[in-house]
ChimeraX commands (.cxc) that place a marker at each C-alpha (Angstrom):
marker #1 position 66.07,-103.29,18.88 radius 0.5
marker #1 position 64.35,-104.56,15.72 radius 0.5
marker #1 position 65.83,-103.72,12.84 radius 0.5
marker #1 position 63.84,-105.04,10.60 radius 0.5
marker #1 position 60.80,-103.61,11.22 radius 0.5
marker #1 position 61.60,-100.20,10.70 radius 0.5
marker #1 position 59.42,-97.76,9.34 radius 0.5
marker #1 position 61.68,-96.16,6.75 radius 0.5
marker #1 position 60.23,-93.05,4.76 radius 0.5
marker #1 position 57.14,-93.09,7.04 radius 0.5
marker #1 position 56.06,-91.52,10.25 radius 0.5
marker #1 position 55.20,-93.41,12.84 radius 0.5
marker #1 position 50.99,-92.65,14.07 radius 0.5
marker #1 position 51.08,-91.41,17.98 radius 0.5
marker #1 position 48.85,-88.82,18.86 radius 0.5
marker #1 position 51.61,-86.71,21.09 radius 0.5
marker #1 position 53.86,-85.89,18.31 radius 0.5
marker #1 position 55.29,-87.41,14.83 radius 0.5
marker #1 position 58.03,-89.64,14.87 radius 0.5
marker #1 position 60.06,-90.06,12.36 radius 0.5
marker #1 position 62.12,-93.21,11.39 radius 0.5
marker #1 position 61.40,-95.05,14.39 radius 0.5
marker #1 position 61.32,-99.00,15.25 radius 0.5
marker #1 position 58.47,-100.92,15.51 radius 0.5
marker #1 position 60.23,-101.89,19.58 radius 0.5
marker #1 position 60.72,-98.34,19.90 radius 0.5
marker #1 position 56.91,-97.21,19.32 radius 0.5
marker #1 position 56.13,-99.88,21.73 radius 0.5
marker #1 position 58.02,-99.09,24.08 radius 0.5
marker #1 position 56.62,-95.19,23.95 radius 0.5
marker #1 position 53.17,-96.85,24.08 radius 0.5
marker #1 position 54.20,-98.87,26.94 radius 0.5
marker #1 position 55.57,-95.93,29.09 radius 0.5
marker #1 position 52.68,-93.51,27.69 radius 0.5
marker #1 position 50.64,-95.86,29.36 radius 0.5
marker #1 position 52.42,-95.64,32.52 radius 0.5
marker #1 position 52.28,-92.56,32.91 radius 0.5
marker #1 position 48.31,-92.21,31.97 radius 0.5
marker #1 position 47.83,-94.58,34.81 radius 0.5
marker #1 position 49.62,-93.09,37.48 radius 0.5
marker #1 position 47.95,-89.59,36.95 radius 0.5
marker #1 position 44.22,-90.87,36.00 radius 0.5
marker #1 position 43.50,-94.75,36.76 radius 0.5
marker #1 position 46.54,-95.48,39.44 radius 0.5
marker #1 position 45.66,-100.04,38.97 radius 0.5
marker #1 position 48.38,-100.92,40.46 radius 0.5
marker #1 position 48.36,-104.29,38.17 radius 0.5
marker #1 position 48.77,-102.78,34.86 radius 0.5
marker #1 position 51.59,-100.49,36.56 radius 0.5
marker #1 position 53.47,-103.85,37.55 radius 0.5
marker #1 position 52.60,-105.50,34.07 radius 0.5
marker #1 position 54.03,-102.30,31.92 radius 0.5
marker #1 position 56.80,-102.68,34.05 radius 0.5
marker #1 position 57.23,-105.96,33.46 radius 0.5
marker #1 position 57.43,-105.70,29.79 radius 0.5
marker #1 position 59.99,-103.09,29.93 radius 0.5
marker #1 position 62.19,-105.27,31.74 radius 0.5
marker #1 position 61.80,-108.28,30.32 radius 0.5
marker #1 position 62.89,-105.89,26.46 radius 0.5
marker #1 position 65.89,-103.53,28.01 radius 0.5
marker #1 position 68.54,-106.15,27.77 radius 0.5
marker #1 position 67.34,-105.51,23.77 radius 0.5
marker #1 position 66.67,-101.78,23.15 radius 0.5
marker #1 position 68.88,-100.96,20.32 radius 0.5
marker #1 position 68.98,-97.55,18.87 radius 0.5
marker #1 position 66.12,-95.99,20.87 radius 0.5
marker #1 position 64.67,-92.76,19.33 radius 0.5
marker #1 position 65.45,-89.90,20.64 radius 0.5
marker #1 position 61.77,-89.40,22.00 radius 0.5
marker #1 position 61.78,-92.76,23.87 radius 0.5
marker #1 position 64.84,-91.91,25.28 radius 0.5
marker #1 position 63.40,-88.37,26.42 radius 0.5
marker #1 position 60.53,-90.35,27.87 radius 0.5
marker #1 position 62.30,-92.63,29.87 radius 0.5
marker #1 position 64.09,-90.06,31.66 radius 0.5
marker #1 position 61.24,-87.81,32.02 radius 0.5
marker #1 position 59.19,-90.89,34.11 radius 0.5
marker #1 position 61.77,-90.77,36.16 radius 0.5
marker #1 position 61.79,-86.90,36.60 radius 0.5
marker #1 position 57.83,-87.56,37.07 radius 0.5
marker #1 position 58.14,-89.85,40.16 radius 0.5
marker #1 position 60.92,-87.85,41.62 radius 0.5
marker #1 position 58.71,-84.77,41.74 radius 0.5
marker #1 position 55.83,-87.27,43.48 radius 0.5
marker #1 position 58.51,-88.46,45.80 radius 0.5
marker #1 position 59.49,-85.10,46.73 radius 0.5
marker #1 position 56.09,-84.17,47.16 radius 0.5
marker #1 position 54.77,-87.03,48.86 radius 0.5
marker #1 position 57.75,-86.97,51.63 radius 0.5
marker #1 position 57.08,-83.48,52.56 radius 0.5
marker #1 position 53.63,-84.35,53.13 radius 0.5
marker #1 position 54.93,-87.23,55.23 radius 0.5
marker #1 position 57.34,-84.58,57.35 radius 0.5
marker #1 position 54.59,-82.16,58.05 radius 0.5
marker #1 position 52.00,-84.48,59.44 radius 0.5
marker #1 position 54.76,-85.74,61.24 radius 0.5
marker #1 position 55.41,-82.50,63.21 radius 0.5
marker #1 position 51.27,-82.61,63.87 radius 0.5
marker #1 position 50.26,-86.01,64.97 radius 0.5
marker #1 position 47.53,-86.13,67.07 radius 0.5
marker #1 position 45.67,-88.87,68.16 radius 0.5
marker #1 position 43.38,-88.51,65.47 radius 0.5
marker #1 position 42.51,-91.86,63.51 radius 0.5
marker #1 position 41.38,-90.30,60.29 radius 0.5
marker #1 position 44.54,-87.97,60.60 radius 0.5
marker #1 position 46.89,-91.31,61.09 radius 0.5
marker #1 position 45.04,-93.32,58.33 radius 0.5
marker #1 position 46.27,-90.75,55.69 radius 0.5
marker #1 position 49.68,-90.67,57.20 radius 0.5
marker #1 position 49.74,-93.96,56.62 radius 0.5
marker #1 position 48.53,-93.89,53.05 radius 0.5
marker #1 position 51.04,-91.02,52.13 radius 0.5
marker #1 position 53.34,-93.63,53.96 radius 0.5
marker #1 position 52.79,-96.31,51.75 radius 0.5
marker #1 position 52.73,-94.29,48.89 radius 0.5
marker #1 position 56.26,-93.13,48.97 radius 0.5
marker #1 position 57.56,-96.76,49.55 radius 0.5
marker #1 position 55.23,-97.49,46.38 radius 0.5
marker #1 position 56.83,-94.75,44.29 radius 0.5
marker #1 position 60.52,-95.56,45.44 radius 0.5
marker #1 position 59.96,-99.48,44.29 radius 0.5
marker #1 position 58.79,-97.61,40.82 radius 0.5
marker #1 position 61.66,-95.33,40.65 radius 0.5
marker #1 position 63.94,-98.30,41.12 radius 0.5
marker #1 position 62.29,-100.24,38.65 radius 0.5
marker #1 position 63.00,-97.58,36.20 radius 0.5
marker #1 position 66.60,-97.20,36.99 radius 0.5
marker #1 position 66.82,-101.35,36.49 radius 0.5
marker #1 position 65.39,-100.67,33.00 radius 0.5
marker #1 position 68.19,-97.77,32.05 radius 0.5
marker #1 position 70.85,-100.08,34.04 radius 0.5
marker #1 position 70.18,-103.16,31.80 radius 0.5
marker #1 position 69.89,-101.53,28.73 radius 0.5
marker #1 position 73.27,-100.09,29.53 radius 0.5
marker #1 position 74.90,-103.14,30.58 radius 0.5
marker #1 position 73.76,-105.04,27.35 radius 0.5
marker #1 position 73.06,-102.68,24.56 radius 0.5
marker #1 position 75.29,-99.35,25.44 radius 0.5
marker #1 position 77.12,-98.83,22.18 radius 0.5
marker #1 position 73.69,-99.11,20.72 radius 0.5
marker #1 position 71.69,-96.39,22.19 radius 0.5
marker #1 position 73.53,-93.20,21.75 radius 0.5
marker #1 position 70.92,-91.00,22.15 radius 0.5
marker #1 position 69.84,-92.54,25.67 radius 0.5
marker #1 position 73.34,-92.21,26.78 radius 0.5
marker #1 position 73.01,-88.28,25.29 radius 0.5
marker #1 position 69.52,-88.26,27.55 radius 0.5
marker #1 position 71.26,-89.25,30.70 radius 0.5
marker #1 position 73.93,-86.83,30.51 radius 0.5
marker #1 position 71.85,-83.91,29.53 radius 0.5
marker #1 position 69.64,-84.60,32.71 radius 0.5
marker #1 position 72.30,-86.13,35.28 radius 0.5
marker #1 position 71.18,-83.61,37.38 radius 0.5
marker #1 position 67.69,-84.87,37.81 radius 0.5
marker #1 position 69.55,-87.90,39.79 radius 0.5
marker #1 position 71.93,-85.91,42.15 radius 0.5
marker #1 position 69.38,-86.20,44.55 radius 0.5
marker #1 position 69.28,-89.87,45.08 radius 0.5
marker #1 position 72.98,-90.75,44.88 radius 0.5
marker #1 position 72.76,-91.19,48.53 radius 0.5
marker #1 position 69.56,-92.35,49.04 radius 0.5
marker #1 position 69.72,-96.24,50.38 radius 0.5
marker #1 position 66.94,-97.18,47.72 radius 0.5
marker #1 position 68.70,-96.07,44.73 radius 0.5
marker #1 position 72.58,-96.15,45.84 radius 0.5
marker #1 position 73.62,-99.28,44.39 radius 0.5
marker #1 position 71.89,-98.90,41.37 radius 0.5
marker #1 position 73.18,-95.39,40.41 radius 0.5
marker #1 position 76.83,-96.76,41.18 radius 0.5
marker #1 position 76.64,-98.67,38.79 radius 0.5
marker #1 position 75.12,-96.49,36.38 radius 0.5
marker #1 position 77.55,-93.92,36.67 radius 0.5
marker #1 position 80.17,-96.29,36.09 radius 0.5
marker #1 position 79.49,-96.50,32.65 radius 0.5
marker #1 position 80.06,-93.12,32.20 radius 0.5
marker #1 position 83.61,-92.26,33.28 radius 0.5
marker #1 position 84.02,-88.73,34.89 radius 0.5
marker #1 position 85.10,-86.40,31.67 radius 0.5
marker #1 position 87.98,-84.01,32.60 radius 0.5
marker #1 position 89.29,-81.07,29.99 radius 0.5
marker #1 position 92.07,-79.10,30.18 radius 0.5
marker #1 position 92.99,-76.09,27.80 radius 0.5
marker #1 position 96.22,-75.58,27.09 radius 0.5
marker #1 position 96.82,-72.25,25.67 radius 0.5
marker #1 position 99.04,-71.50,22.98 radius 0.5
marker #1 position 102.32,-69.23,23.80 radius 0.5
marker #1 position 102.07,-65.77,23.51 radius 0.5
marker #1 position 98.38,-66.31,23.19 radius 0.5
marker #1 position 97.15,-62.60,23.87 radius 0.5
marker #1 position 99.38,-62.02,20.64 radius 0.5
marker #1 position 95.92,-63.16,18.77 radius 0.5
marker #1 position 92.81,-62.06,20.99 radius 0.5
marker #1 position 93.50,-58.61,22.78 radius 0.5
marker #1 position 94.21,-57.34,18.88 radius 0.5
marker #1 position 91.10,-59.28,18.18 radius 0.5
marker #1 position 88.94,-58.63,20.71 radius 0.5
marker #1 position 89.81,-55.01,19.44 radius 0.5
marker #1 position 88.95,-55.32,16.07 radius 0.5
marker #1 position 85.48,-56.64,17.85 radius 0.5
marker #1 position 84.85,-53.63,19.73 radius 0.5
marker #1 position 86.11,-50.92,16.99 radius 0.5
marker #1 position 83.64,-52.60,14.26 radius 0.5
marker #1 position 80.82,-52.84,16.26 radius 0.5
marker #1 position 80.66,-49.91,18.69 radius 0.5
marker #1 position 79.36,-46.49,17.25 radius 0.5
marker #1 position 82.16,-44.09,18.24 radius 0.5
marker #1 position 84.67,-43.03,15.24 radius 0.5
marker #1 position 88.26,-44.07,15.75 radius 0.5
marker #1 position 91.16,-43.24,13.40 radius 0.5
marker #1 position 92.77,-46.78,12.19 radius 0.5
marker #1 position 95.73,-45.09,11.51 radius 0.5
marker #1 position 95.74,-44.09,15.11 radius 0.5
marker #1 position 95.55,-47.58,16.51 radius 0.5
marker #1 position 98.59,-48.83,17.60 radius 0.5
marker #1 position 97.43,-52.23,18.02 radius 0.5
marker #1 position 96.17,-52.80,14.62 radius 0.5
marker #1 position 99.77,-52.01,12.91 radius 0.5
marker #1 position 101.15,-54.37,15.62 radius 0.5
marker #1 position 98.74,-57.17,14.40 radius 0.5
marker #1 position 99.38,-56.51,10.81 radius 0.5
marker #1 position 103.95,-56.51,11.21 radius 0.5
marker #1 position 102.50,-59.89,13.19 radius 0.5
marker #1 position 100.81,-60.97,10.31 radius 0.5
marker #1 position 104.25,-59.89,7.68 radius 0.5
marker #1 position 106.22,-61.84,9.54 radius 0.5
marker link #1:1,2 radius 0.2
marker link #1:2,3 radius 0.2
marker link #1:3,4 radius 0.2
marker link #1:4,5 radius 0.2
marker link #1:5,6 radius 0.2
marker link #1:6,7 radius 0.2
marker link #1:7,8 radius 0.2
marker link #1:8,9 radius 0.2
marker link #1:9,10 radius 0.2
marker link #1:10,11 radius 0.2
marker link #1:11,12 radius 0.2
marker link #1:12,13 radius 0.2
marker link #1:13,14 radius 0.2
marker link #1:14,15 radius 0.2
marker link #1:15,16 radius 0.2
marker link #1:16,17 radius 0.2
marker link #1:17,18 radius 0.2
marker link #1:18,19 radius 0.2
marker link #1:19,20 radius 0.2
marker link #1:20,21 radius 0.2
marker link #1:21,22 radius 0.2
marker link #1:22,23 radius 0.2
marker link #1:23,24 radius 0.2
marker link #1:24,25 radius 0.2
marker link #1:25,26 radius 0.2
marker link #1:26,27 radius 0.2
marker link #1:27,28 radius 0.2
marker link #1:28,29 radius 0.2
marker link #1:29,30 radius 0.2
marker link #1:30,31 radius 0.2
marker link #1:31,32 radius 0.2
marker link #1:32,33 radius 0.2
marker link #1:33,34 radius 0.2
marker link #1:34,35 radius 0.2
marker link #1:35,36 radius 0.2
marker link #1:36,37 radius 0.2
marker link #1:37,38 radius 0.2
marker link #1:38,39 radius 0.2
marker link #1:39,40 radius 0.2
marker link #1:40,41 radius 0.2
marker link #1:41,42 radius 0.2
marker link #1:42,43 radius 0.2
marker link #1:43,44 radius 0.2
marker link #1:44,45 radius 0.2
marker link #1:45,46 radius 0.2
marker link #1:46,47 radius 0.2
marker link #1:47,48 radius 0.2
marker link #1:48,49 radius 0.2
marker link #1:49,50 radius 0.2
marker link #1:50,51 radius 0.2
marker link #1:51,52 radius 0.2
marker link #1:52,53 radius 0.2
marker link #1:53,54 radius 0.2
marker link #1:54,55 radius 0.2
marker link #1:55,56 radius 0.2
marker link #1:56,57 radius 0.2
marker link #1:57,58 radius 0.2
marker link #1:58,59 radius 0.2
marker link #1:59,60 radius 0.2
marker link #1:60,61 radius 0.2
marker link #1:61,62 radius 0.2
marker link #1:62,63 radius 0.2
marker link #1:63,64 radius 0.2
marker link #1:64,65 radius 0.2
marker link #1:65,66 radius 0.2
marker link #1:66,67 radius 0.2
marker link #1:67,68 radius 0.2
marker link #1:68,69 radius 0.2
marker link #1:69,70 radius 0.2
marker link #1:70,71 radius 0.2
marker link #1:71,72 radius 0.2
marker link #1:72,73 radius 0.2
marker link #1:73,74 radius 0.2
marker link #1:74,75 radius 0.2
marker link #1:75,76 radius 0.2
marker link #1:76,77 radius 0.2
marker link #1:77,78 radius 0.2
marker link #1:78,79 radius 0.2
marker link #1:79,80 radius 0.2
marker link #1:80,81 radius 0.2
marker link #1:81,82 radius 0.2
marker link #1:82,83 radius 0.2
marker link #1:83,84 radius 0.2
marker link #1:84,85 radius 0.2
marker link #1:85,86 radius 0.2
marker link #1:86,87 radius 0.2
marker link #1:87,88 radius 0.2
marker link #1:88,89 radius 0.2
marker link #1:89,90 radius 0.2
marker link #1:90,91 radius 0.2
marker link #1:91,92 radius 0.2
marker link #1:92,93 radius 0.2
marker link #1:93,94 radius 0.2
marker link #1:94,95 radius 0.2
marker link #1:95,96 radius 0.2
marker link #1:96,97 radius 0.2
marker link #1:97,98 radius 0.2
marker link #1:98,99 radius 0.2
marker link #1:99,100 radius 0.2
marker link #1:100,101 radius 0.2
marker link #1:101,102 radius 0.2
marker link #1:102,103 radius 0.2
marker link #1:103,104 radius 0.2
marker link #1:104,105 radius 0.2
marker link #1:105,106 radius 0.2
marker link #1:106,107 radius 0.2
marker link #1:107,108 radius 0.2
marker link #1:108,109 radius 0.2
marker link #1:109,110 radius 0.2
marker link #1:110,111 radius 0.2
marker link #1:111,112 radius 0.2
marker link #1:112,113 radius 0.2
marker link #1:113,114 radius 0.2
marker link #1:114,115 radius 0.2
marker link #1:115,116 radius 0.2
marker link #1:116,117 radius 0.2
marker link #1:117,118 radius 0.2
marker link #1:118,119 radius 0.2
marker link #1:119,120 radius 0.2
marker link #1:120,121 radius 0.2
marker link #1:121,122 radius 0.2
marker link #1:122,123 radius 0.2
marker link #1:123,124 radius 0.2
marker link #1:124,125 radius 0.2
marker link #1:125,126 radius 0.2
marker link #1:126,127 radius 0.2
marker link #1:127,128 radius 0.2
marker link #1:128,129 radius 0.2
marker link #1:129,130 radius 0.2
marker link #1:130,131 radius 0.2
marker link #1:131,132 radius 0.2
marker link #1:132,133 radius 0.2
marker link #1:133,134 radius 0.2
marker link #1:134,135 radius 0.2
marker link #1:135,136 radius 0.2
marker link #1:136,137 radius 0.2
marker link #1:137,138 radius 0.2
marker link #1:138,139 radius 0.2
marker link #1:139,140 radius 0.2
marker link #1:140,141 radius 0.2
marker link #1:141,142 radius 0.2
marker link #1:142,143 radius 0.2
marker link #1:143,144 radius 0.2
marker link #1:144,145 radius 0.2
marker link #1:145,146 radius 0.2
marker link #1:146,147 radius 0.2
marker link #1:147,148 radius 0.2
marker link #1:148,149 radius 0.2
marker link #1:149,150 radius 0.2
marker link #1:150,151 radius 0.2
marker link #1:151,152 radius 0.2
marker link #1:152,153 radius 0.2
marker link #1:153,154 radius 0.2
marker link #1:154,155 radius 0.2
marker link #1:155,156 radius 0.2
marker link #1:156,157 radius 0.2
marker link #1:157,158 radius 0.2
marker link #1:158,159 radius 0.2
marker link #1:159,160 radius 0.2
marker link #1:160,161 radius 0.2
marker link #1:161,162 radius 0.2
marker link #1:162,163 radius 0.2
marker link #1:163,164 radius 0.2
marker link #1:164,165 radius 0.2
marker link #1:165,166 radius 0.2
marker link #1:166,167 radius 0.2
marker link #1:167,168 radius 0.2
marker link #1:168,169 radius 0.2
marker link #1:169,170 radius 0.2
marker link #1:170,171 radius 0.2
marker link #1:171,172 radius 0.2
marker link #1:172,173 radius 0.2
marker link #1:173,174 radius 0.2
marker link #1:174,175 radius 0.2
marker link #1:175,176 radius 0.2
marker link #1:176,177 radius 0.2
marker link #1:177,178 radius 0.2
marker link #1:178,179 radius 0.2
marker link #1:179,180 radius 0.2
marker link #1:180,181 radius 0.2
marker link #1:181,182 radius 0.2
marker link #1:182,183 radius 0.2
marker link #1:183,184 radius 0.2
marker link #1:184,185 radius 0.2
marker link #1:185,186 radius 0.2
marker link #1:186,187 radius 0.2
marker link #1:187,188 radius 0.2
marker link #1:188,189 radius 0.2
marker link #1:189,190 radius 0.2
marker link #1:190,191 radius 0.2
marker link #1:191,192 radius 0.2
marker link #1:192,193 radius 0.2
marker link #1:193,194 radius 0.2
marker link #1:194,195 radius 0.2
marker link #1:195,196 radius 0.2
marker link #1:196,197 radius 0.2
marker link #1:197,198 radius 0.2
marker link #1:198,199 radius 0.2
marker link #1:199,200 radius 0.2
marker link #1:200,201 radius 0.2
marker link #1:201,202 radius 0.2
marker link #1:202,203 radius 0.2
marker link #1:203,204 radius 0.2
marker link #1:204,205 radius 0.2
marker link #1:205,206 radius 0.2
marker link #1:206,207 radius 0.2
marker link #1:207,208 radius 0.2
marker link #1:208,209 radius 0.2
marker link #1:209,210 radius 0.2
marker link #1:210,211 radius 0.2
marker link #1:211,212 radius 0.2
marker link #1:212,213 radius 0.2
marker link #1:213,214 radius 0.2
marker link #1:214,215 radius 0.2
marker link #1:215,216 radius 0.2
marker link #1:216,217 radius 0.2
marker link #1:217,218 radius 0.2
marker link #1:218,219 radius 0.2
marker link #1:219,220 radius 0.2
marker link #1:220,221 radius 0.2
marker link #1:221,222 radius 0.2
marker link #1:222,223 radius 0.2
marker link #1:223,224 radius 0.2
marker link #1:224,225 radius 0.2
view
């Protein structure tokens, strides 16, 4: 993101852990999101959420070789408000099956209500964030791109979800579906049932005459030849 102001052969001061060999942007932006999170589980001001936010944005068409921290950060805010969503929407289907006519009872409905369209806006602001710095910057951030796919299960959840569809598209388009085949070699339990033997006579504790073994001589006139 900043090249220049790297902080080679030092370790970067944040009271959580120590970084090593990190950018000037990328402390920041661990500042930044530190932040975010402080707020939303002790002062919840909805302004400084909006201005962090803000800042992110306006910098993700820049991140350039985000540490490996930042990168773990980023995806664990997500994870954080998709445990609150979770939460919060139960909450909303349980006073749901209960309403009464109860004003106090619908105020906090509505609160939990308003909440959960609060936290979705969030969640989609942090997706925007990972989505531009993707579309701009992806050869440049490996690690994020290492991040993502170590926790792509952490967005299975909202594929479908109308808030977040578009968004995780295109995501997911920048990472093409990976598909491996093995091909085995010819003759292949040639090699590993000898093998596996050689395994099991080594390591077990019963005595067995080599010179008994039938399969051993058949792996060594393999070998001759």
């Amino acid at each position: 993101m900043d090249a220049f102001w790297k902080f080679n052969r030092h370790k970067g001061k944040y009271t959580e852990r120590s970084l090593n060999e990190i950018s000037l942007g990328g402390l920041l932006v661990a500042v930044v999101l530190r932040t975010i999170q402080f707020n939303m589980t002790r002062m919840r001001a909805k302004y400084l959420h909006t201005n962090c936010f803000a800042a992110l944005a306006n910098m993700s068409s820049q991140f350039q070789n985000l540490h490996t921290y930042v990168s773990q950060r980023i995806v664990s805010l997500f994870n954080l408000l998709a445990r609150k969503h979770t939460k919060t929407l139960d909450l909303i289907q349980q006073q749901q099956q209960t309403l009464t006519t109860n004003t106090s009872n619908d105020n906090i409905f509505n609160e939990n209500v308003q909440d959960l369209s609060i936290i979705e806006d969030v969640m989609r602001m942090v997706l925007e964030i990972i989505n531009s710095c993707l579309t701009h910057t992806l050869q440049h951030n490996i690690n994020l791109i290492y991040t993502l796919l170590y926790n792509k299960d952490i967005f299975d959840n909202y594929r479908a979800h109308l808030s977040f569809q578009d968004i995780l598209q295109n995501i997911d388009t920048k990472f093409p579906e990976l598909k491996f085949t093995y091909v085995g070699e010819e003759q292949c339990e040639d090699f590993f049932v000898p093998y596996i033997w050689t395994l099991v006579y080594k390591s077990c504790n019963f005595y067995w005459s080599p010179e008994s073994i039938l399969i051993f001589k058949q792996q060594q006139s393999l070998i001759s030849q």
